[in-house]
Structures are given as C-alpha cells and as structure tokens.
C-alpha positions, 0 to 999 in steps of 0.5 A: 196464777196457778193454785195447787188447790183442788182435787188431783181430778180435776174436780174442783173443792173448797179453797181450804185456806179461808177455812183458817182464820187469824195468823198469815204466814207467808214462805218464799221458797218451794225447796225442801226448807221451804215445803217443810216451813209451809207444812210446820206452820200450816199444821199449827193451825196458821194460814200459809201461802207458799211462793215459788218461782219455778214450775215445780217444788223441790228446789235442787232435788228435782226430776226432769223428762228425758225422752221417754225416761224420768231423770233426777238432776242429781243423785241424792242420798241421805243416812239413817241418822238424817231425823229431819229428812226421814221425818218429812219423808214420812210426812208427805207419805215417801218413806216406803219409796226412799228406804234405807239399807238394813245395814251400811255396806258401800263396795269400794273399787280401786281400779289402780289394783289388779282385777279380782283385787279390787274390791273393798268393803266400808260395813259395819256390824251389829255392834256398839260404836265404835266396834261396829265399823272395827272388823270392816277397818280390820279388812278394809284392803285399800289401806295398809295395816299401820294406816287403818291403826292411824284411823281408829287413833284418829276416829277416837280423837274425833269423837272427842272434840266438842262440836260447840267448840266454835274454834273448830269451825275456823281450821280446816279437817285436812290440817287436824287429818295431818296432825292425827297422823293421816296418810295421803292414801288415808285421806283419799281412801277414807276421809275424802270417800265419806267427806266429799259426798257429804260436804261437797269438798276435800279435807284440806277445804272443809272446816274442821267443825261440820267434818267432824260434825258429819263423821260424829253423827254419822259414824260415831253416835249410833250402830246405824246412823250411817246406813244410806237411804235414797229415792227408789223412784224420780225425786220430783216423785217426792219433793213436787207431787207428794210435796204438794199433795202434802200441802193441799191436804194441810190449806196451804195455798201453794203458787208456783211460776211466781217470783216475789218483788219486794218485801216490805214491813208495814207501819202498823206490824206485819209484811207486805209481800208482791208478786207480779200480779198481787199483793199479799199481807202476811203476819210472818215471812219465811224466806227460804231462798239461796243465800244470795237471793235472800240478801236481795230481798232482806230489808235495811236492819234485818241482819247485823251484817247482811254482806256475810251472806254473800260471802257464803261461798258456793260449791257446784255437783256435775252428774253426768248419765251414762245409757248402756244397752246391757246391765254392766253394774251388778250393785245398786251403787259403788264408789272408787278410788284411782279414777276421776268417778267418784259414785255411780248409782244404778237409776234405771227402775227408777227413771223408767227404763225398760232396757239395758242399765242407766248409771249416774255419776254424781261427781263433788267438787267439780269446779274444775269440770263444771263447764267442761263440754259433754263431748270433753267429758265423754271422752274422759268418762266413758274409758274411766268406767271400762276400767271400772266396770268391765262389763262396760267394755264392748257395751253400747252407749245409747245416750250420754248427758251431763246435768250441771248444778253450779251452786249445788251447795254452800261451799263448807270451808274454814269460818262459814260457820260464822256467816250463817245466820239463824233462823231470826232476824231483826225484823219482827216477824221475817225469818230464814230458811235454808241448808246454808242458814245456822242448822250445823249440818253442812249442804244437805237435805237434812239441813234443809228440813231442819231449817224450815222447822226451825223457822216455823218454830221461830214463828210460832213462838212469835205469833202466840201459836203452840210449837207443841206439834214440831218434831221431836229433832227440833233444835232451833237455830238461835 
C-alpha cells in the first residue's frame, strides 16, 4: 500500500495519525466530498483514513500529461457565491491560484450576426440587486427590447419563489420560462447560457427547484455572487497535491489504488472496512462515492429506499482541446450562441504551453456527442470556431483531442430532489458524501465540499466531537 505520509523529500517522519488517540473515521472516496469530509473530521481531533481507488485524489476535477502539456479533464468554474468551494480553496492553501473576477464579465458571441456585431456582454455593476445586472439587461444586443422587459418580469418572479417549496422540485424551469412569458431566443440566449453551464441541462430538463436555486443565489442574492473563479493552473495542482499535502499536514492516512470490499457493522458498534490487503475498523464511515457505487456498498437498512439511489439519473460533459500554432483568443474565456461551442476557456499558461494558444471547449449536455468519434468531431468543431474566432482561419491545428466524461453529474431533471439522501443513514455511525446527496445545489463542486462537511458534521455530533471548528456556511443536510 502506498501512504501519503511523509515528507515531500522523500525524508521519512512520524506517522502522525497514531499521535490521535480515540475516535476512528474512515472516508471512501478521495473526490472533492471526500477530502473535504477527511480534513472536517481530522481538524476535529478524529483519526482518519481516507480511501481511494484511482492513482490520485480529486475525483472528476483532475489533470492528466499530454506530451509535454499538463490537461485538465474538463473545465471547471465556480462563482464567488460558492462559500464552500472558496473555503476549501483556502484550506489547502489554492486560493491565490484559482482567483476569481473583480467583476462578472462574460463576452457573448452570436455568430448568426454580421462581423463587428456580434458581441454582447452578461456584466454587472457596483449596484444593488437587481439593479446590478439592470444596465447590461438594458444593452444586452442578443435579445429584443420586449424580451429583455420579459426577463427582468421574470427575474423578479424568481426571485420571489420560495426555495423550501418542495413543489418546485417536481416542474420543470423550462415550462415555469414559458408561463413567465419567455422567448425561445430568450431561453437560448439567457436562461440556457447560464443554466446549461451550471445544471448541466436545458431548461425544459431541469427541475425547476435547483434552477431557481442557481439563479437566486447566483444572480439575485448579492452584487457579486455571480463573479467567475477557475483554476489559473492544472486542477490536479489543487485537488491532488495541495489536497493532499493538505491532508498530511491534518494526520489524515491517505490510501490511494485501494478500492474498498465490503463494508460491514460489527456487533458490538462500530464498521468493519476491507480493502484488498487490510481490514480496518473505523467508529464512523464517510462514504463519499458516485450514487451507484455508494448503493453497492450500503448495507440492508441503511436507507428507507436504497433503489432511489440508482434512480438518480446521470448527465455526461465532452471537452474537446483545440492546439493552434498562434493565439486566435484575445479573452480568457467567451461563450456563444448560434453555434454548437457552447464555452471556450484559454488554458495555455496554464497547461504549460509555450507556444501558440490551447483552447478548451467544455461542452454540457453532450448526450447525443458523448460517444461520437474525435474524427467526427473535428470535422464539426474545427469550421464552428473559424466562424467564431477569425483569427482561427488559417491557424495550424497542432493537436486535436476529446476528454469524455460519461457521468459528469447527476442529471437535475423534475423529482431529483426526492431521491437524494442526506448525509444520515440508518445505520449508526455511516454516512454520505457527494454533489448528488441532499446539499440543494446542483452537480458542482460547491455541492461537493458542502456535503462533506456536511457529513464530518453528522459525525461529529455522533462521536461526542465539537462541530465548533466547521465552516460558518455549514447548513447540514437532514
């Protein structure tokens, strides 16, 4: 087995973790729910293990070697509204590498317009909500007078519903757009800009009670809730060896390349936990694994209704990376209508490129792409970002590739919010962790961080520990 303790020189120090007696904790899972359950719980003074089965931490937020280049799988963003997400930013020491905007600017390019016409701007000002967003919904050029009046009816309406409402959860936003008098291009141009990215579905497929959700909190609670943040260097950077150095610093006992077994409780209290070679007794189990995977391991009574877990649908993100020979971008990242390119990020300082630009494309609700082949969508990409980027006509493509992940996220459609579970279960002493367990934020990385702690929290209280040390956005999930 490999340890992560030690030093990062190879010098060898104290195992840490049998300098804390009492309380065992042991997490599946080495994602961002997990880490963040692992770090809750060992800087309340519990012993933890953490378990994972791939070669790094960092779950779906991970980088890879191309060549010479450093590549994420995929390009992930959050908003300065994410509490969660910035709090374990600064945890592991990341924050100064994944900054976020002074201000929410995000260039909009309709290519169906003429050249010199095709810009728009989604920004806001130093103003009070809503009034922030008021001058760019005045200006905003993709969308005629009477359909920007339409949104700012709509927003308001939004803004009035009452997310506790579990009646929301089983419509979906695209129907609630259509009563409130939304447009097609309304819908496309505005709703489904932000909605995609963020739910990883079209309003017509998302439950109306997490789009409202992601455009309250982001767009209508503060001035800056929406301002974007993303990774100024490869994600591995931060959720593997910040991550991890993280967990060091803590006495955490971190495995990776180890799958668990089985899980079972024993007679007398407490969990029996296997892994290939070792058997390790734990007072309390974080299991912070994919939906179906955590169904798998559950034992008989853990949950009222396990098979609502494997009814938790799954929704995939393509990405496809784009190497030119020259810069053809002049932004850090754009978004566009009248094209199949949904975002396009410039990732080459960060990936270590030395020449030319390297774009990526993250591309949500891909189902019908998915398993499309590279060449196929070459020949479809490629001529859709001539039209976008004419500095791309005549550029040389030095490499084309495609990431693909096929359970990018737990698909947010009408009566999810019903088959998540909370961080409990019904066996003393297991709990869940997870962006698809009961945090009310959809797939994201800030539900993930929010669920771990929300399952540190959950054990602490279990075990006699102080919960005095979580995060103030601490909200756990019944």
């Amino acid at each position: 087995m490999t340890h992560a303790n030690g030093t990062r020189d190879g010098g060898q120090v104290a195992d840490v973790t049998a300098l804390r007696p009492g309380a065992h904790a042991v997490v599946v899972g080495g994602g961002l729910a997990g880490v963040t359950s692992a770090l809750a719980l060992a800087d309340a003074g519990v012993r933890v293990t953490l378990l994972e089965g791939r070669p790094r931490l960092g779950g779906l937020a991970f980088s890879f070697r191309r060549g010479d280049l450093t590549v994420d799988n995929g390009q992930h963003v959050y908003l300065r509204c994410c509490t969660a997400y910035r709090w374990f930013l600064d945890r592991i020491g990341g924050t100064a590498l994944a900054p976020v905007q002074d201000r929410l600017d995000v260039p909009v390019l309709d290519v169906a317009r003429p050249e010199g016409r095709r810009l728009g701007r989604l920004r806001r000002d130093a103003l009070p909500v809503p009034l922030h967003l008021g001058r760019s919904l005045a200006t905003y050029p993709h969308l005629s007078l009477a359909e920007r009046a339409a949104v700012g009816r709509a927003a308001l309406a939004l803004k009035g519903l009452d997310l506790a409402d579990p009646a929301l959860d089983a419509q979906d936003f695209g129907s609630w757009l259509a009563a409130h008098g939304q447009s097609a291009r309304a819908v496309e141009a505005l709703w489904d800009l932000v909605g995609v990215a963020t739910l990883n579905a079209v309003a017509g497929d998302a439950s109306l009670g997490l789009a409202a959700m992601v455009f309250k909190t982001g767009l209508l609670s503060d001035p800056g809730a929406a301002d974007i943040g993303w990774a100024r260097v490869p994600l591995g950077e931060l959720h593997d060896r910040l991550a991890r150095r993280a967990l060091d610093a803590a006495g955490v006992r971190t495995e990776v390349r180890t799958r668990v077994t089985s899980l079972q409780a024993k007679e007398k209290g407490g969990w029996s936990v296997q892994v290939p070679d070792e058997t390790l007794d734990a007072d309390a189990v974080v299991l912070a694994v994919p939906q179906r995977e955590a169904h798998d391991l559950l034992p008989d009574g853990a949950l009222d209704a396990p098979e609502n877990l494997l009814e938790i649908g799954t929704a995939p993100i393509l990405n496809i990376h784009v190497i030119y020979d020259r810069k053809v971008l002049a932004t850090p990242f754009l978004t566009a209508l009248g094209t199949p390119v949904q975002w396009v990020f410039d990732r080459t300082e960060a990936s270590g490129l030395k020449e030319g630009q390297y774009l990526a494309l993250s591309q949500s609700t891909a189902q019908d792409e998915i398993d499309e082949p590279v060449a196929a969508l070459r020949e479809r990409y490629l001529p859709e970002l001539e039209r976008l980027l004419p500095r791309s006509r005549g550029a040389g493509v030095k490499d084309f590739f495609v990431t693909r992940e096929r359970t990018a996220t737990f698909a947010p459609a009408p009566g999810v919010g019903r088959l998540r579970p909370g961080a409990r279960t019904k066996a003393p002493g297991l709990y869940l962790a997870g962006a698809w367990t009961a945090t009310g934020w959809p797939a994201t990385m800030e539900s993930a961080v929010r669920s771990g702690v929300g399952a540190a929290g959950a054990a602490l209280g279990a075990l006699g520990r102080s919960r005095g040390l979580l995060p103030d956005f601490f909200e756990e999930a019944a």
